[in-house]
C-alpha positions as CSV (number, residue, x, y, z in Angstrom):
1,X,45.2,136.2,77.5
2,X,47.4,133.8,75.8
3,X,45.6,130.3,74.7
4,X,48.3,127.3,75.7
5,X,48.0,126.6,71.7
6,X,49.7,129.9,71.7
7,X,52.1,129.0,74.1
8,X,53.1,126.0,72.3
9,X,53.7,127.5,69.0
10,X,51.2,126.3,67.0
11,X,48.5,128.1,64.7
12,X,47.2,130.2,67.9
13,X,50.8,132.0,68.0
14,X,50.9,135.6,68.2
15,X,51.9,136.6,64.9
16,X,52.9,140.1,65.4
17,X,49.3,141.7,63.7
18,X,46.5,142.5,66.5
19,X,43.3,140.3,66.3
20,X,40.2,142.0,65.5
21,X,36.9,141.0,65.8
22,X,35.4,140.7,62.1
23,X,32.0,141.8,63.4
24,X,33.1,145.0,63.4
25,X,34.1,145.7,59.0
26,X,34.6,149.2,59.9
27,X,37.1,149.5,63.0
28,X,40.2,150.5,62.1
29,X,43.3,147.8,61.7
30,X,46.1,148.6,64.2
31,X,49.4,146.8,63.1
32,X,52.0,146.2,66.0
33,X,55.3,146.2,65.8
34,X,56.0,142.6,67.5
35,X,60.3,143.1,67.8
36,X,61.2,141.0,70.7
37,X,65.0,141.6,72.8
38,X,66.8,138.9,70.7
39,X,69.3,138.2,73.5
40,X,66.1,137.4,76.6
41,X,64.4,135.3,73.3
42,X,67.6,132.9,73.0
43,X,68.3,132.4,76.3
44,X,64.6,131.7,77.2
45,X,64.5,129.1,74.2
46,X,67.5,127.1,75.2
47,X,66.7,127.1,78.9
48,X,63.9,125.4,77.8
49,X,65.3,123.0,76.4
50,X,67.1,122.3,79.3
51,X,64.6,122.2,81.7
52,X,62.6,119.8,79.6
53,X,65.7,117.2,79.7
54,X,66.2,117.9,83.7
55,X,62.9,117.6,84.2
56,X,62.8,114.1,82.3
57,X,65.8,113.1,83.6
58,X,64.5,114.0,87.2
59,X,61.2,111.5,86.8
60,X,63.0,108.6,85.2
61,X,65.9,108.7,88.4
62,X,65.9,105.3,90.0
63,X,63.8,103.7,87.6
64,X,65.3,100.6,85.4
65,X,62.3,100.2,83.8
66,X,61.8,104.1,82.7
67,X,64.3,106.1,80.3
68,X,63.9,109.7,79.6
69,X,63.7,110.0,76.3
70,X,60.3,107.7,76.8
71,X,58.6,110.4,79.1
72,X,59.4,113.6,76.8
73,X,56.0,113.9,75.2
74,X,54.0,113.8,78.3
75,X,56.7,116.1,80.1
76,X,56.6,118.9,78.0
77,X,53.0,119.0,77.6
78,X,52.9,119.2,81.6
79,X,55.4,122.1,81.0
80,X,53.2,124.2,78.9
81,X,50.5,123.7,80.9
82,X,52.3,124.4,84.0
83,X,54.0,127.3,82.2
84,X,50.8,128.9,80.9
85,X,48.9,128.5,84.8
86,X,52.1,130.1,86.2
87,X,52.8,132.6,83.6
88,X,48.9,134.1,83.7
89,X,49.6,134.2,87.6
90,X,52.5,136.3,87.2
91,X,51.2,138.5,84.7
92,X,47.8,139.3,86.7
93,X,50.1,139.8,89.8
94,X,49.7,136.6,91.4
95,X,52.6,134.9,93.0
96,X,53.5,131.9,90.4
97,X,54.7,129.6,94.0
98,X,51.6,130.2,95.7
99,X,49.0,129.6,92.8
100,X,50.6,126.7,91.9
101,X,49.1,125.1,95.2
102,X,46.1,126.8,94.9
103,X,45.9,125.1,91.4
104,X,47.0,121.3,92.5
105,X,44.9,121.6,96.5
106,X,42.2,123.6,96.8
107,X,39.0,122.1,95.7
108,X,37.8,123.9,92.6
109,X,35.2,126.4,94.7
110,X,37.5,127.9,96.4
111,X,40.0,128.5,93.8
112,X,38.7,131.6,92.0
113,X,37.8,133.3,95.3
114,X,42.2,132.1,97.0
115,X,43.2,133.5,93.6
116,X,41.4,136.9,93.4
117,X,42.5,137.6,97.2
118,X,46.2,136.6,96.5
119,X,46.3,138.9,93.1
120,X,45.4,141.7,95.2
121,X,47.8,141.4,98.0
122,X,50.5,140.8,96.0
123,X,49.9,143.4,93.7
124,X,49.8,145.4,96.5
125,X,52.8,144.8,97.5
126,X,54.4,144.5,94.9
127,X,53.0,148.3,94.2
128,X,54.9,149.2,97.4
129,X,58.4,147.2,97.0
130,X,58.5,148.7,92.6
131,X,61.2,145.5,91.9
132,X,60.1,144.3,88.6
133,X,61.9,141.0,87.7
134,X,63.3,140.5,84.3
135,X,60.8,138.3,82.4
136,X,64.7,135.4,81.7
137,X,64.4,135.8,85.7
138,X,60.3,135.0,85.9
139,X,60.6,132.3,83.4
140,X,63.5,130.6,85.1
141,X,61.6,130.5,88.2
142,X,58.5,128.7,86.9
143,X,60.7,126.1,85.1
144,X,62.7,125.5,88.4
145,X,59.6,124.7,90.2
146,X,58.1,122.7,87.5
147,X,61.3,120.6,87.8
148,X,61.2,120.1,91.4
149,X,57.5,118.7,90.9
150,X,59.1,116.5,88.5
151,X,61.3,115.1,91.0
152,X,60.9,111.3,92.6
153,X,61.8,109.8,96.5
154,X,64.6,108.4,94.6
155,X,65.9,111.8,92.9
156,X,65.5,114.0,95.8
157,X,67.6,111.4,98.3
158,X,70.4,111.2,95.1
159,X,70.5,114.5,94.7
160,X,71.4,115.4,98.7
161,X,73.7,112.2,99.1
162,X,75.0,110.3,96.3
163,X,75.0,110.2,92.6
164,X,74.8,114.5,92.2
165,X,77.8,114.8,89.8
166,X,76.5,111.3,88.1
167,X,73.4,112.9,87.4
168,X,74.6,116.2,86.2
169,X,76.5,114.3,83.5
170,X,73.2,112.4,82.6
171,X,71.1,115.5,82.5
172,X,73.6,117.4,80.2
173,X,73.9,114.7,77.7
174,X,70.5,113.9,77.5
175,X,69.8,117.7,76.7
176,X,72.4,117.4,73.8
177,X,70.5,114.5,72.6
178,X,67.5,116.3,72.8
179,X,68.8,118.9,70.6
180,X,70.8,116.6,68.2
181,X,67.7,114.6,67.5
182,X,65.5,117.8,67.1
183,X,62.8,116.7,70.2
184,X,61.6,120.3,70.4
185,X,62.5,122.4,67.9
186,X,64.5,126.0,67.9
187,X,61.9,128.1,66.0
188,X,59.0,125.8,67.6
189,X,61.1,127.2,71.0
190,X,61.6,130.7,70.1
191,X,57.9,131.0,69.2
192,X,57.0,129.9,72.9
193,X,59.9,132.3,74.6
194,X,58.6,135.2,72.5
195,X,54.7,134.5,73.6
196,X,56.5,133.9,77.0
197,X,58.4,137.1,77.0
198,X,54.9,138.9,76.2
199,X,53.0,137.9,78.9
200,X,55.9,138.7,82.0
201,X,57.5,141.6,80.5
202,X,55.3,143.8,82.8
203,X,57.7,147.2,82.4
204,X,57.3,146.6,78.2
205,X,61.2,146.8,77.6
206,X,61.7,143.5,76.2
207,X,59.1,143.3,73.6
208,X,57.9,146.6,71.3
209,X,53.6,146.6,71.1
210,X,54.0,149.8,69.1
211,X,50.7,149.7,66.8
212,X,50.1,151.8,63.5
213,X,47.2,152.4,61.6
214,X,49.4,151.7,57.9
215,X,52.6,149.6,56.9
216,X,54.5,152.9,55.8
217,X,54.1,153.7,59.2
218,X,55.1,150.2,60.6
219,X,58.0,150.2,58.1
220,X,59.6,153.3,59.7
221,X,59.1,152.6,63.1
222,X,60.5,149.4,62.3
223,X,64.0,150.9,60.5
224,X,64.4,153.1,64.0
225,X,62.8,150.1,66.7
226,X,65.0,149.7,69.5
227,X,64.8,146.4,69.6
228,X,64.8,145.5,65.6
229,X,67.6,142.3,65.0
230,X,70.6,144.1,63.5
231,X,74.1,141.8,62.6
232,X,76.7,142.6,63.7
233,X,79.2,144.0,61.5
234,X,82.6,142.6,62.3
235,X,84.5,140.4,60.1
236,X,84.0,136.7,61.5
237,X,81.6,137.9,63.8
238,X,77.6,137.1,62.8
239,X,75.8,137.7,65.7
240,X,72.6,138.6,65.9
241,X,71.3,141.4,68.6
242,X,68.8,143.8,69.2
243,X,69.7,147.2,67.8
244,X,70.1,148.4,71.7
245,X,73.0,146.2,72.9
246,X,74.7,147.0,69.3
247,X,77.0,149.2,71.7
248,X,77.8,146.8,74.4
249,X,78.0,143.6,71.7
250,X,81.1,146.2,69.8
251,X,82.4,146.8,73.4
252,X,82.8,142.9,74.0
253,X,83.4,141.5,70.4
254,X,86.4,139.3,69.5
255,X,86.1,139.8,66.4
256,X,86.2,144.1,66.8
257,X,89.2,145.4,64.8
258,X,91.4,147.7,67.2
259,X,94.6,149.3,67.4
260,X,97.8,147.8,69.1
261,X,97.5,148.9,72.4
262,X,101.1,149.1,72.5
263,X,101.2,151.6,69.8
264,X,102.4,149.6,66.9
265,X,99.5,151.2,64.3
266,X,98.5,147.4,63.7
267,X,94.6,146.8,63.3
268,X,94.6,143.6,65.3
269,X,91.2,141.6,66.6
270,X,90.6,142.6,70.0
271,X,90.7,138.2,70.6
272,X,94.1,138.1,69.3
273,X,95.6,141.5,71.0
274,X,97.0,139.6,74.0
275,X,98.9,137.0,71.4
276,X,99.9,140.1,69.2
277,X,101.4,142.2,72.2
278,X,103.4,139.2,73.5
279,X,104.6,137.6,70.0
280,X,104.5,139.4,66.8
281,X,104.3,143.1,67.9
282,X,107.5,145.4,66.8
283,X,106.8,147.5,70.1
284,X,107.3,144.4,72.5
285,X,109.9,145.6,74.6
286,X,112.9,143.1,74.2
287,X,116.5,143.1,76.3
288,X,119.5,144.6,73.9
289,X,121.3,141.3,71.9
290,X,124.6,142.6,73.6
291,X,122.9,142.1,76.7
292,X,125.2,139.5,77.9
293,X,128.1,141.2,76.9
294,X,126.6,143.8,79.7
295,X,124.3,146.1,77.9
296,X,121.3,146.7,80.4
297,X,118.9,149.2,78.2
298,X,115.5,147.2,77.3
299,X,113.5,148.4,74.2
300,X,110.9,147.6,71.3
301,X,111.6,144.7,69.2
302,X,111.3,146.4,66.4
303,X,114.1,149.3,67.2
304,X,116.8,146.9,68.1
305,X,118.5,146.6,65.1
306,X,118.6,150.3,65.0
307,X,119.8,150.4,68.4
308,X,122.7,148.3,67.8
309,X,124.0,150.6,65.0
310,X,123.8,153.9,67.2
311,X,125.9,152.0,70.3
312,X,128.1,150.5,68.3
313,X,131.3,151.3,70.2
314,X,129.6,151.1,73.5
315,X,128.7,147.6,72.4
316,X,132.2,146.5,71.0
317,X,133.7,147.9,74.5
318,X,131.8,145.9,76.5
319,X,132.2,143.1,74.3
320,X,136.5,143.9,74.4
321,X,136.0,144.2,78.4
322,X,133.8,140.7,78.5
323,X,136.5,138.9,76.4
324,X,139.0,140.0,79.2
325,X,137.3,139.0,81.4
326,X,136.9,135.5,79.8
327,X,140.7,135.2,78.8
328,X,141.3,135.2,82.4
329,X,138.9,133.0,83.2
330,X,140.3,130.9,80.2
331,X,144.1,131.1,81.4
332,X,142.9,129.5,84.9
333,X,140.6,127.3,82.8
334,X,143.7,126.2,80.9
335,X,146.0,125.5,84.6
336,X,143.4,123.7,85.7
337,X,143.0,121.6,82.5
338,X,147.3,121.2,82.4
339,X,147.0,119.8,86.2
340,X,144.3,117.4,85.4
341,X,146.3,116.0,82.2
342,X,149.5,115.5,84.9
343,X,147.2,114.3,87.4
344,X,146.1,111.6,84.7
345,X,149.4,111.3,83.7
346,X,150.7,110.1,86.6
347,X,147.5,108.0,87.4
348,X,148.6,106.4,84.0
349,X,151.8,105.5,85.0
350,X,151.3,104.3,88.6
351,X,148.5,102.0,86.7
352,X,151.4,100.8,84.6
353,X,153.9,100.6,87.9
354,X,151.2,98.3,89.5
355,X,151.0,96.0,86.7
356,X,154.8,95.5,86.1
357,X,155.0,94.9,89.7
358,X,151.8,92.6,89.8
359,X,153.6,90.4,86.9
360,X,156.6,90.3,89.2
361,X,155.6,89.1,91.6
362,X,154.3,86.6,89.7
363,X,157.2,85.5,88.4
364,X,159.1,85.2,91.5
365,X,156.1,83.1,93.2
366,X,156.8,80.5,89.9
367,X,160.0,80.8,90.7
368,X,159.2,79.7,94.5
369,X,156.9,77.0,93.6
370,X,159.7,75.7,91.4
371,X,162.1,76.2,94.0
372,X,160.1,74.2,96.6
373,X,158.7,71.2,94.3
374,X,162.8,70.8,93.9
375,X,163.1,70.9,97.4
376,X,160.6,68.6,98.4
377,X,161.8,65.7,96.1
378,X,165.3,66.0,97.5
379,X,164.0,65.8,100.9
380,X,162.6,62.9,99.4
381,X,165.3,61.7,98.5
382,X,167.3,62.1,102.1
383,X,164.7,60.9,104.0
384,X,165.2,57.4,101.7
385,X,169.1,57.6,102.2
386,X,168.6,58.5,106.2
387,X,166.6,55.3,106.7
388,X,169.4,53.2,105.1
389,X,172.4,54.5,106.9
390,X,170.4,54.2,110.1
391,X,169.9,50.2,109.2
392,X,173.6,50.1,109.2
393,X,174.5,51.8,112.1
394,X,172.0,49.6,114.2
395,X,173.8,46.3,113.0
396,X,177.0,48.4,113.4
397,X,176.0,48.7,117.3
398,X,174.8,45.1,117.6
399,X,178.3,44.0,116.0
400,X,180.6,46.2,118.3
401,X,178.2,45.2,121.3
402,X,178.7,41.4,119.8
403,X,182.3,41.8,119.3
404,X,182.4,43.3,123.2
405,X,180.7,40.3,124.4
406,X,183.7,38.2,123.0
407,X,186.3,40.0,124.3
408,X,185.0,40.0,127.6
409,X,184.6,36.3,127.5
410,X,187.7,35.5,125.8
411,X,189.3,37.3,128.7
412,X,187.4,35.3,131.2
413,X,188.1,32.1,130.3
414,X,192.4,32.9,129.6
415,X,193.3,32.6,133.8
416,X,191.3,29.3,134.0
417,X,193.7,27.5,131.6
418,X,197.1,28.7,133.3
């Protein structure tokens, strides 16, 4: 059984050599191999990492007076506690969900007797069903439930109505200033993951316990282990992998020198083959240069040149029968362009028409007002003369009516004197 001193990387950390009891001078020393899956080692260290930030995160929510970064100590050592409980539960076959109440309800008498009875029936059954979970898998489960325990009122109402995505964002930066700031260490992590991956690799995939009885021994088993950290060989590249996913790691690396797959005998990066195919590669497949002179064959870009030499009089005939075709097009081009230099032409001149006859006009409507002011003053003119003669015809009348008068009396009064 693994001590939680063990668990936490500290002095108590498997180291790889079997502990033997020193009361014994005389029993052999078995040395173990202790090569862990690199890949289930890394991803069990960073997640956690994160689960320490969540988890943090998680208990702070809603408080003002509480920030994460003040609760880490007393988290994590809740973690590796809780992680060691649940871990020993997996590994002796009880269910990690289930013993964790048993560890936070029962009273302590009854504990040993609930956990015995659940060991067995789970074993049983899990006996009967043979699925083995991965021990990433196992270990993900324990920290998700350790994070739930973690949570307040006020997290678990945020995280079902409001302030989800908010709190995503918190979580994630808080785990990158975990890591910036070096909270919890990556060797002080991988330490833990490896005791970790011990205890709930149950099928002994993920781990090598391989013991020998001299380092000659453990050397050579070592060169051939399975799980032994090889690099990997590609230029650029530097991961580091077990030995057994060397083969898929070459099947998926970027950095993995390959032939164009287009048949160009260019060693390209299997990252950069999509940008080689479409840019630089002399086997793109191009359209001829004479294509809009009608040539309709499509070919490598790298042949082209090549293909312009042997269809040389193919492409100047096509080029002869597109310059017809153009000169035609031209000659119409060239009506059209004599019509609209007449058509301005004449737009020109009937500008130039309206503006002599605009100045005309306005010479004649001088004219006119010239005219008229002439006019006027020699009506003027009459109008004084009229009143005048019109005085003299009045006195005219009264004098012939005056001179009337007379006559008639002057005839009157001649009979009287005879």
């Amino acid at each position: 059984m693994l001590s939680i001193g063990s668990l936490r990387g500290g002095a108590g950390a498997n180291s790889g050599i079997a502990e033997i009891p020193t009361s014994n001078p005389d029993a052999p020393v078995f040395q173990e191999c202790g090569y862990f899956d690199v890949d289930q080692v890394g991803k069990i260290a960073q997640l956690l990492l994160v689960s320490l930030g969540t988890a943090c995160v998680e208990k702070t929510a809603g408080d003002p007076f509480n920030h994460p970064g003040a609760v880490v100590a007393d988290v994590k050592k809740e973690m590796l506690e809780y992680l060691n409980v649940q871990s020993e539960a997996f590994a002796t076959g009880t269910s990690a969900i289930v013993l964790q109440l048993n560890y936070l309800m029962f009273p302590l008498a009854l504990k040993f007797v609930v956990k015995i009875a659940l060991a067995f029936t789970l074993a049983v059954s899990g006996q009967i069903s043979g699925e083995i979970p991965s021990p990433l898998q196992v270990v993900e489960d324990i920290l998700e439930a350790f994070v739930r325990s973690k949570k307040n009122l006020f997290s678990r109402v945020s995280s079902k109505l409001l302030y989800s995505d908010k709190k995503d964002d918190k979580i994630e930066d808080f785990v990158q200033e975990l890591d910036r700031t070096g909270a919890w260490m990556i060797g002080r992590r991988e330490v833990l993951a490896r005791a970790l991956l011990k205890r709930v690799d149950r099928c002994k995939m993920f781990h090598c316990e391989m013991k020998f009885d001299t380092s000659e021994q453990l050397a050579e088993h070592k060169g051939k282990c399975a799980l032994r950290p090889v690099t990997c060989e590609n230029e650029g590249c530097g991961a580091v992998f077990s030995a057994f996913n060397a083969k898929p790691h070459d099947g998926n690396c970027p950095f993995k020198q390959l032939p164009c797959e287009q048949g160009c005998k260019v060693m390209v990066k299997r990252g950069d083959m999509d940008k080689h195919c479409v840019t630089l590669c002399p086997m793109k497949l191009v359209n001829c240069p004479f294509a809009q002179a009608g040539c309709t064959n499509s070919l490598p870009q790298g042949v082209a040149e090549q293909h312009c030499v042997d269809n040389l009089g193919h492409h100047l005939l096509l080029v002869f029968q597109t310059m017809q075709k153009q000169g035609v097009s031209i000659g119409n081009q060239g009506q059209r362009i004599n019509l609209l230099e007449k058509a301005m032409q004449i737009s020109q001149r009937t500008e130039a028409v309206d503006i002599g006859t605009v100045l005309l006009s306005s010479r004649e409507q001088e004219i006119r007002l010239k005219t008229m002011e002439q006019e006027v003053l020699k009506l003027r003119q009459d109008q004084k003369a009229t009143d005048v003669s019109a005085e003299v015809l009045q006195i005219r009348r009264e004098l012939r009516s005056l001179q009337k008068s007379i006559e008639t009396v002057t005839a009157q009064s001649a009979p009287q004197q005879q």
